[in-house]
Backbone as a ProteinNet text record, in pm:
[ID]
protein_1_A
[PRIMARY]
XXXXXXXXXXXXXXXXXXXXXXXXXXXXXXXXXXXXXXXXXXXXXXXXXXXXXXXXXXXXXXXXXXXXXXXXXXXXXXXXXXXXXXXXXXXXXXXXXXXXXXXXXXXXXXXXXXXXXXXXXXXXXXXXXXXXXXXXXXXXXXXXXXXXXXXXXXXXXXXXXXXXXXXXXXXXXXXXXXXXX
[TERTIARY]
-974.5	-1108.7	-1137.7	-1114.5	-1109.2	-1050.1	-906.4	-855.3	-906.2	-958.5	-1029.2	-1157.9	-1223	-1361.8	-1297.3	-1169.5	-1101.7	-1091.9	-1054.7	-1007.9	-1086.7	-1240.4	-1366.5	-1391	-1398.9	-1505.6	-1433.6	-1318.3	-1170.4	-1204.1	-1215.1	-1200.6	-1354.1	-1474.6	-1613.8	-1601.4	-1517.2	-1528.2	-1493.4	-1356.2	-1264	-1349.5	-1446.7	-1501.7	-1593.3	-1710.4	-1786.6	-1729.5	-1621.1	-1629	-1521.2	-1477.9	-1417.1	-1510.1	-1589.7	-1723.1	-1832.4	-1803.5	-1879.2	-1845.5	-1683.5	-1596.4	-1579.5	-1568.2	-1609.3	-1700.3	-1818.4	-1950.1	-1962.3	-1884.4	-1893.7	-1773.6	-1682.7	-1579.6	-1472.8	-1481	-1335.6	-1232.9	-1240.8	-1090.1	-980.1	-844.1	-785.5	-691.9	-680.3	-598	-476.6	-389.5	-250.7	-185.1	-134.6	-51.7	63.6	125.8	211.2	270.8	403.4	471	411.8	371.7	270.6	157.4	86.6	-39.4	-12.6	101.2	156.7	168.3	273.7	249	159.8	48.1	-39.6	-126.3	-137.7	-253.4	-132.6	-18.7	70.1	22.2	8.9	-21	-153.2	-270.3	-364.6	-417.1	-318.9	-376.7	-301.7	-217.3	-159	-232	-333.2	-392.2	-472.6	-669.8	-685.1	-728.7	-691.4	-763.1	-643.3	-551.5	-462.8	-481.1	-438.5	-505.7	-467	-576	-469.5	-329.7	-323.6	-197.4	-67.8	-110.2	-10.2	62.8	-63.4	-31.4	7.4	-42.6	52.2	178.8	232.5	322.6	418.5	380.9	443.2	469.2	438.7	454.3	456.2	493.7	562.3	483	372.7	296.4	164.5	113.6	48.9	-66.2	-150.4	-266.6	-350.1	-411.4	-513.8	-444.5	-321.3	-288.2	-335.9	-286.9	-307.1	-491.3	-556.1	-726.4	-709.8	-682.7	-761.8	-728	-578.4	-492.5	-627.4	-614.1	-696.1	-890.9	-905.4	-1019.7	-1037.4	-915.1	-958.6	-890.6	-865.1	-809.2	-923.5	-1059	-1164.5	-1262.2	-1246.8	-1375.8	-1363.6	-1232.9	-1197.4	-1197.4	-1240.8	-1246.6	-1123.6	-1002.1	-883.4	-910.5	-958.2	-990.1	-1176.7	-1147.8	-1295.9	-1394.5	-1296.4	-1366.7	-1276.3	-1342	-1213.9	-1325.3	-1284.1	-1305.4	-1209.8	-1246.6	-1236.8	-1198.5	-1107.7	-1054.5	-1059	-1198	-1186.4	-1158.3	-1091.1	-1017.9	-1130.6	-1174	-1287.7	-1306.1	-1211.9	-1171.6	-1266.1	-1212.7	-1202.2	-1339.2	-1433.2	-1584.7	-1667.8	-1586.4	-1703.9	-1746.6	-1633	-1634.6	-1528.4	-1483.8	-1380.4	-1390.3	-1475.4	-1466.3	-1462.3	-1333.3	-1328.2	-1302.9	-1343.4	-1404	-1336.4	-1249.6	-1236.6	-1289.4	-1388.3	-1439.1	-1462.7	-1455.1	-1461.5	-1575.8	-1612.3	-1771	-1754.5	-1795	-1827.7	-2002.1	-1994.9	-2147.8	-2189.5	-2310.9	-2393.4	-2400.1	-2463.9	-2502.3	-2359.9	-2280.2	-2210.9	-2290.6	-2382.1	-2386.2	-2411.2	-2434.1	-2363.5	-2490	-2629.8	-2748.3	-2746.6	-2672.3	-2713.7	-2534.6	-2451.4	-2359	-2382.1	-2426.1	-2484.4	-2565.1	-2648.9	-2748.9	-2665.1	-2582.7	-2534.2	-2418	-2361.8	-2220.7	-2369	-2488	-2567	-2596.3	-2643.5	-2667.1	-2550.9	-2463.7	-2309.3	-2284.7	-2304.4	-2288.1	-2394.8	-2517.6	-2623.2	-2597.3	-2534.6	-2504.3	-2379.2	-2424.3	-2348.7	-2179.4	-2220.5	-2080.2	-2040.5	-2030.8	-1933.3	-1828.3	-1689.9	-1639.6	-1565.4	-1534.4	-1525.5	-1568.2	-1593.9	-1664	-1548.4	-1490.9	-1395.2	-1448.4	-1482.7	-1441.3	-1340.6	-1275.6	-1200.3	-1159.1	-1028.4	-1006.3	-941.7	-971.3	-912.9	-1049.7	-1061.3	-1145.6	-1277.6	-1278.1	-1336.7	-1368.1	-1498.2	-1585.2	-1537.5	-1579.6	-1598.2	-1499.7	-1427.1	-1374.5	-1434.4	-1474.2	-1553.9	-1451.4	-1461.7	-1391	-1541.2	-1520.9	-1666.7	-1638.9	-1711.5	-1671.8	-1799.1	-1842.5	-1880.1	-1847.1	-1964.1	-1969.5	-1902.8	-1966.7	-1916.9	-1954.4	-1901.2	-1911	-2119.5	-2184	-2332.2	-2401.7	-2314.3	-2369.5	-2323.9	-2160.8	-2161.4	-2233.5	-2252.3	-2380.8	-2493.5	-2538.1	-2628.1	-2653.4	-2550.9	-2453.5	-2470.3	-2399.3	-2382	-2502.4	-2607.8	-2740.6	-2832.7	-2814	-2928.2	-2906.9	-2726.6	-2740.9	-2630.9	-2552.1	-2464.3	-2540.6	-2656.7	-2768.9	-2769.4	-2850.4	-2873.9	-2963.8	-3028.6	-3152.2	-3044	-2939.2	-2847.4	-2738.8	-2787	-2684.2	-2531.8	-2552.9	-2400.4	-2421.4	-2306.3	-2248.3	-2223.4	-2124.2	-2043.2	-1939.4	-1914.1	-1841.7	-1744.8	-1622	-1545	-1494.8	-1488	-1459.3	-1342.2	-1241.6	-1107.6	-1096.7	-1068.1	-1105.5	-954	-972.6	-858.9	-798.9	-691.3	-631.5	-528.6	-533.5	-422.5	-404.9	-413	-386.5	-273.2	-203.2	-22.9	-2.8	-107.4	-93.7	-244.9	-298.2	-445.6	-404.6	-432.4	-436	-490.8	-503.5	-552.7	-480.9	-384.1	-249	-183.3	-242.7	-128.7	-0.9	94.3	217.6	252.4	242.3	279.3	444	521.1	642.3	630
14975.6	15021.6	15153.3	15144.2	15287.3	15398.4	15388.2	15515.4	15530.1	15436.2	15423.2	15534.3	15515.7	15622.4	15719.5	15747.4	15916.2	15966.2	15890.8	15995.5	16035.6	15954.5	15980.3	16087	16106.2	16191.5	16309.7	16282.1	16437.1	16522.9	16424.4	16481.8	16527	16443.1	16533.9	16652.1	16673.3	16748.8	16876.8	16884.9	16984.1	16964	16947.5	16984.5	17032.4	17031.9	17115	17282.9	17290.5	17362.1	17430.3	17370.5	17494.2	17533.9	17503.1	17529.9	17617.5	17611.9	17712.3	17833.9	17806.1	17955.4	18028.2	17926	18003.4	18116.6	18026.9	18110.1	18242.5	18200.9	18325.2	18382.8	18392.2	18457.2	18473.8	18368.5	18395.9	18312.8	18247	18172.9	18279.2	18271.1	18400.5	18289.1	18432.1	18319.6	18357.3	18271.8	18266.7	18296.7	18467.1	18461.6	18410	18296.7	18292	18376	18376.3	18434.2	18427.3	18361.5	18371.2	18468.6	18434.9	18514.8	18692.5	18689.2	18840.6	18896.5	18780.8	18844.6	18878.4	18779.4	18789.5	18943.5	18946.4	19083.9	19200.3	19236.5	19309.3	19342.7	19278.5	19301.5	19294	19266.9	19294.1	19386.7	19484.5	19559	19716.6	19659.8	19793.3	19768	19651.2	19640.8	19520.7	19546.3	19406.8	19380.3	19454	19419.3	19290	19289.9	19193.1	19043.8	19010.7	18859.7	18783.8	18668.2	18568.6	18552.7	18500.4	18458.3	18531	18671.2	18773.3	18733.8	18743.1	18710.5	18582	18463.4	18354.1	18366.8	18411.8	18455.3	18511.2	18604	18728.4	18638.9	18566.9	18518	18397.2	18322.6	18207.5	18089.2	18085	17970.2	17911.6	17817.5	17790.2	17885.2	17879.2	17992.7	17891.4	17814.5	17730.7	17775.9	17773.3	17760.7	17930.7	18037.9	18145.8	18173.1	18079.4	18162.8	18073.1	17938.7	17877.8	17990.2	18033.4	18141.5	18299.5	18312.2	18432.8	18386.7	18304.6	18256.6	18242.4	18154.2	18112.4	18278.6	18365.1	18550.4	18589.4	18566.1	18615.9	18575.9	18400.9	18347.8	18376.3	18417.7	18434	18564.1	18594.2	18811	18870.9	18815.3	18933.8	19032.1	18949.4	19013.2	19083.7	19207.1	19210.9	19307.4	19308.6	19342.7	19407.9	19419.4	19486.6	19608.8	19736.1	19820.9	19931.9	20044.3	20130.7	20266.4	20325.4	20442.4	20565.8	20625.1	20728.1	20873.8	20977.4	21076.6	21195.3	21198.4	21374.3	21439.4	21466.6	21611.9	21609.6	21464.2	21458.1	21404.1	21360.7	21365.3	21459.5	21570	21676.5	21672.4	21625.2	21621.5	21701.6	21876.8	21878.6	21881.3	21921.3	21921.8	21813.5	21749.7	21634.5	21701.9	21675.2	21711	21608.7	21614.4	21566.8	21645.5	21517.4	21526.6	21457.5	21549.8	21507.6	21519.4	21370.6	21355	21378.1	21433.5	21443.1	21389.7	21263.1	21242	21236.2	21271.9	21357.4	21248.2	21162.1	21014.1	20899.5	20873.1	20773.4	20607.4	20565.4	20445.5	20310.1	20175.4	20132.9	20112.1	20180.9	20146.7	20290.1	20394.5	20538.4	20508.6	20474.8	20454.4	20390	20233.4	20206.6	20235.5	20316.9	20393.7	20507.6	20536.5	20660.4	20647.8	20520.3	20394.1	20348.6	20324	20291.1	20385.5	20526.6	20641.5	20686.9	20685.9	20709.5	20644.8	20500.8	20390.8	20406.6	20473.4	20520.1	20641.4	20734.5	20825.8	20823	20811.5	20839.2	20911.9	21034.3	21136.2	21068.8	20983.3	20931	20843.3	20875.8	20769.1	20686.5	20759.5	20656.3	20688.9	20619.9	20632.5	20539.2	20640.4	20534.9	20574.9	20497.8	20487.8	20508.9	20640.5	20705.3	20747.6	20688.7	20744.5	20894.6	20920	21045.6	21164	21314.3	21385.4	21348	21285.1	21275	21124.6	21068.7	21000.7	20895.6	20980.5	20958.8	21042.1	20991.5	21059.8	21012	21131.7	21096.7	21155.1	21074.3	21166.2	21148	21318.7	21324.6	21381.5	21366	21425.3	21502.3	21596.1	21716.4	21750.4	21817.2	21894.6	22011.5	22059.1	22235.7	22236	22352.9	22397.1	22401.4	22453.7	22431.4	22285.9	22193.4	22063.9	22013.7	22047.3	22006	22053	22199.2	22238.1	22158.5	22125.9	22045.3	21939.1	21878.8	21749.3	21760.5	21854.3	21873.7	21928.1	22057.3	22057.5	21945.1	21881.9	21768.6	21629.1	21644.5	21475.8	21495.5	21565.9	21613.4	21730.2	21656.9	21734.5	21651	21716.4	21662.7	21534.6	21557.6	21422.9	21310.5	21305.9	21207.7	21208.3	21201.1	21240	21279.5	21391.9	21477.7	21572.7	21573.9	21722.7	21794.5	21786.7	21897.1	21797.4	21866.1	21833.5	21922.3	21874.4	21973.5	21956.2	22065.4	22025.3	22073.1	21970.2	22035.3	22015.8	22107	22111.7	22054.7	21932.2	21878.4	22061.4	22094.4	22167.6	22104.1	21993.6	21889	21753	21726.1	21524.7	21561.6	21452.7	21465.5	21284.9	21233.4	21078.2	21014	20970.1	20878.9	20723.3	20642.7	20491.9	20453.8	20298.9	20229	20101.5	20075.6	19975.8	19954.9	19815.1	19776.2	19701.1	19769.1	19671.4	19570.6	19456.3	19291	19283.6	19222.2	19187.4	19058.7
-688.1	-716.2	-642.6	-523.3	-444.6	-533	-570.7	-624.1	-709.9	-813.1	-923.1	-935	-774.7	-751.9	-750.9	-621.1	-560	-656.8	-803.2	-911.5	-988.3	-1023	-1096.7	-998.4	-895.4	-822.4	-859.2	-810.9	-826.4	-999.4	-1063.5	-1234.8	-1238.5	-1168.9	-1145.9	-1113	-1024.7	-916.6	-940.4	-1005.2	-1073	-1206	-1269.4	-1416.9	-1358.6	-1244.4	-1194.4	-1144.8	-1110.8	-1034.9	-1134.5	-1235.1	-1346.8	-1400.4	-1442	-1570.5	-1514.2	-1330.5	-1283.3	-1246.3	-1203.1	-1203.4	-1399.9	-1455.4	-1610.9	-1668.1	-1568.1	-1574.3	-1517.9	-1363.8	-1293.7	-1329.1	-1431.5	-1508	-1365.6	-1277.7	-1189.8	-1185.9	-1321.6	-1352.4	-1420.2	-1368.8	-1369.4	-1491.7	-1631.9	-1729.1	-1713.3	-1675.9	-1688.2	-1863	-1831.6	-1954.5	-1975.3	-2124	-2120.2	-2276	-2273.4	-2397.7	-2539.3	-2511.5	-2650.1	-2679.3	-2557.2	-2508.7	-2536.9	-2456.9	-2477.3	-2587.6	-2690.8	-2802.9	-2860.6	-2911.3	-2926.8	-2889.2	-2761.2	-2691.5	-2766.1	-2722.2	-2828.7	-2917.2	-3041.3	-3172.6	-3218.2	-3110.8	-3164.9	-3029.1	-2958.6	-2935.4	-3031.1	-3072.7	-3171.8	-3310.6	-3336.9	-3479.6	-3474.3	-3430.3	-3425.3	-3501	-3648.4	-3831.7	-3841.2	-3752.9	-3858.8	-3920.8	-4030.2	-4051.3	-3967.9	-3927.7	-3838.3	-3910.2	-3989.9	-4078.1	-4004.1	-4033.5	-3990.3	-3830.8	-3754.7	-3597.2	-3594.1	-3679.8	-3637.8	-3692.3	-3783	-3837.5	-3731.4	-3685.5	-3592.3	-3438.9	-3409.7	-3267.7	-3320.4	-3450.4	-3497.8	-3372.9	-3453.8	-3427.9	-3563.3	-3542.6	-3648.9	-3627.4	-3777.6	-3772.9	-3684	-3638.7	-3557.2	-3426.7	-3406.5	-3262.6	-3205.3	-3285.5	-3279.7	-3272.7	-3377.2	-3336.8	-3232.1	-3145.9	-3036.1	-2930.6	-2910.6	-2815.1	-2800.2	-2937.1	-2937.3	-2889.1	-2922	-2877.8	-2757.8	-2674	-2485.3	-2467.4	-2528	-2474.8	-2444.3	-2512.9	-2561.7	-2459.8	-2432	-2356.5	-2222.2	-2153.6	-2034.6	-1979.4	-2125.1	-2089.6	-2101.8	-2104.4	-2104.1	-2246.2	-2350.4	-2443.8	-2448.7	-2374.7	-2394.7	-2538.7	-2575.6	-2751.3	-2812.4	-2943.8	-3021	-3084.9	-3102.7	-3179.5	-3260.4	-3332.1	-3375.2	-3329.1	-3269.2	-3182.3	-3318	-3270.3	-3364.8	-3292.9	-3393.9	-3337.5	-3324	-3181.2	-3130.8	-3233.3	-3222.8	-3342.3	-3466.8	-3522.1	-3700.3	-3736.2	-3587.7	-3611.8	-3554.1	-3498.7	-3465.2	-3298.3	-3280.2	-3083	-3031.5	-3054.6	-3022.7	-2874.1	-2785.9	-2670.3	-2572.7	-2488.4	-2408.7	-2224.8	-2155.2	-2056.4	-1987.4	-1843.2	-1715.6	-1637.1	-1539.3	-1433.4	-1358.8	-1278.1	-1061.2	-1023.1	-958.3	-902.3	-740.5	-694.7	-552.8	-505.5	-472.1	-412.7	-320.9	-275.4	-201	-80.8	-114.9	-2.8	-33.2	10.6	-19.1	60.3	-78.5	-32.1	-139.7	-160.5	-221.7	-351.2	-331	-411.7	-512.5	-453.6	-519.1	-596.8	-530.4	-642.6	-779.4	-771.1	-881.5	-990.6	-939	-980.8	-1052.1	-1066.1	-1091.4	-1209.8	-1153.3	-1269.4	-1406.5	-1377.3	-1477.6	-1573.1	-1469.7	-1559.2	-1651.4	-1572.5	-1660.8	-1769.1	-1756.4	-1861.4	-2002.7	-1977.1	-2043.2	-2111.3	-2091.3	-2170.6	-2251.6	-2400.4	-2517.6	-2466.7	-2420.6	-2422.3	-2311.1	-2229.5	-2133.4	-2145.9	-2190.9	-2265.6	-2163.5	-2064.5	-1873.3	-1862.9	-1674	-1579.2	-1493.5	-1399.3	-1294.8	-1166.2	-1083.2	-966.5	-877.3	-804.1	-783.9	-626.1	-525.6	-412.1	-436.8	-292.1	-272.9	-260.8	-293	-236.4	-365.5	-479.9	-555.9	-521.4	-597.1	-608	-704.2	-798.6	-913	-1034.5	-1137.2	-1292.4	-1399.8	-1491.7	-1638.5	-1716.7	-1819.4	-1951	-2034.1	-2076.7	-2151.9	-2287.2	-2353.1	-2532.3	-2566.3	-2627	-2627	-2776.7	-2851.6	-2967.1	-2951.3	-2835.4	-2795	-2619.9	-2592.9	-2454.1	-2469.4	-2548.2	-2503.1	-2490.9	-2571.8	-2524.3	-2379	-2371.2	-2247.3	-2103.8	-2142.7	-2039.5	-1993.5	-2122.9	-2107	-2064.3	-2090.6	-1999.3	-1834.6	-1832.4	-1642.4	-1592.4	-1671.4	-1566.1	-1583.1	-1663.8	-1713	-1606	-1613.8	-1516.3	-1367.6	-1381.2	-1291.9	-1179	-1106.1	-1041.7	-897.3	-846.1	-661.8	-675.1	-788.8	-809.6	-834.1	-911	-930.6	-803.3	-679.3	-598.8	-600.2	-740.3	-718.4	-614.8	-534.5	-482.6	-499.6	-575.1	-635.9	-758.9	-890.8	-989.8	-993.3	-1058	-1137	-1265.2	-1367.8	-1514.7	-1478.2	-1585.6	-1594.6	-1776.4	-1888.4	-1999.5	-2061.6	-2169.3	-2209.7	-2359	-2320.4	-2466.7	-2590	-2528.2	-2616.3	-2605	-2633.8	-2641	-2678.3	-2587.5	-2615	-2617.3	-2582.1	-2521.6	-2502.4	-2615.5	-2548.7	-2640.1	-2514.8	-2575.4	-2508.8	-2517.7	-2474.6	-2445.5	-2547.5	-2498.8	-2377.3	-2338.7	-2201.5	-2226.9	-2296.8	-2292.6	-2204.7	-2266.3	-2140.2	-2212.4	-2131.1	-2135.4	-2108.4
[MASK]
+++++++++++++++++++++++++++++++++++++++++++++++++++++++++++++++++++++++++++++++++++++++++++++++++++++++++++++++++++++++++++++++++++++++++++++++++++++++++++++++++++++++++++++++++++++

């Protein structure tokens, strides 16, 4: 009867405290070979039919949406979109930049990761060691929008210091694919 309780309380115990690390998204998902495949092929194409992906990593189509589903609820998968090309909508200008801030502290940082997150042309925002702060990759109609860009928010009121643009002349390499093995 005793072990009978140790093990009710244990299976309480461990269902509380998964369902609350769930919540607070700090259950870390263990990939296995499947998983990989899976993130693989729907990070080189995530139009594909299930069919296809169960197909391709030779599992049933149910096993493949539940796989792709717990990818999803656990966050490794955190969305799927559309990678459209600067250029071919009228953004030729893409912009790296170096944040240098003024106050380093941990309320004006935030404040600043929000504003970033708020503007359209910011397509990062990293958090960055070394003599910089902060790196943006920014996208830009033309050199007068991006002006407008940097006196408008890249200012002392937003505790910048000092920025630096470094101007992209070629994409030789942009993805977004993390190859898993």
């Amino acid at each position: 009867m005793i072990i009978g309780l140790i093990t009710e309380f244990l299976a309480a115990f461990f269902a509380v405290f998964f369902v609350e690390s769930l919540e607070k998204n700090t259950v870390s998902h263990v990939l296995d070979d499947i998983d990989k495949a899976i993130l693989n092929l729907l990070q080189e194409d995530a139009t594909l039919p299930l069919k296809t992906v169960a197909e391709r990593v030779h599992v049933s189509i149910a096993t493949a949406q539940r796989r792709i589903q717990a990818l999803t609820n656990t966050g490794v998968i955190t969305k799927q979109v559309a990678i459209v090309d600067p250029n071919k909508v009228g953004y030729g200008l893409t912009a790296v930049v170096m944040i240098e801030m003024a106050r380093s502290n941990t309320s004006m940082q935030h404040r600043f990761e929000r504003l970033m997150h708020s503007q359209p042309q910011v397509m990062s925002c990293y958090e960055v060691s070394g003599d910089a702060d902060f790196m943006l990759m920014v996208n830009a109609k033309n050199m007068s929008e991006y002006h407008r860009f940097t006196t408008g928010l890249l200012t002392y009121e937003n505790n910048v210091r000092h920025f630096k643009s470094q101007f992209v002349m070629n994409f030789t390499k942009s993805g977004t694919k993390i190859t898993l093995d």
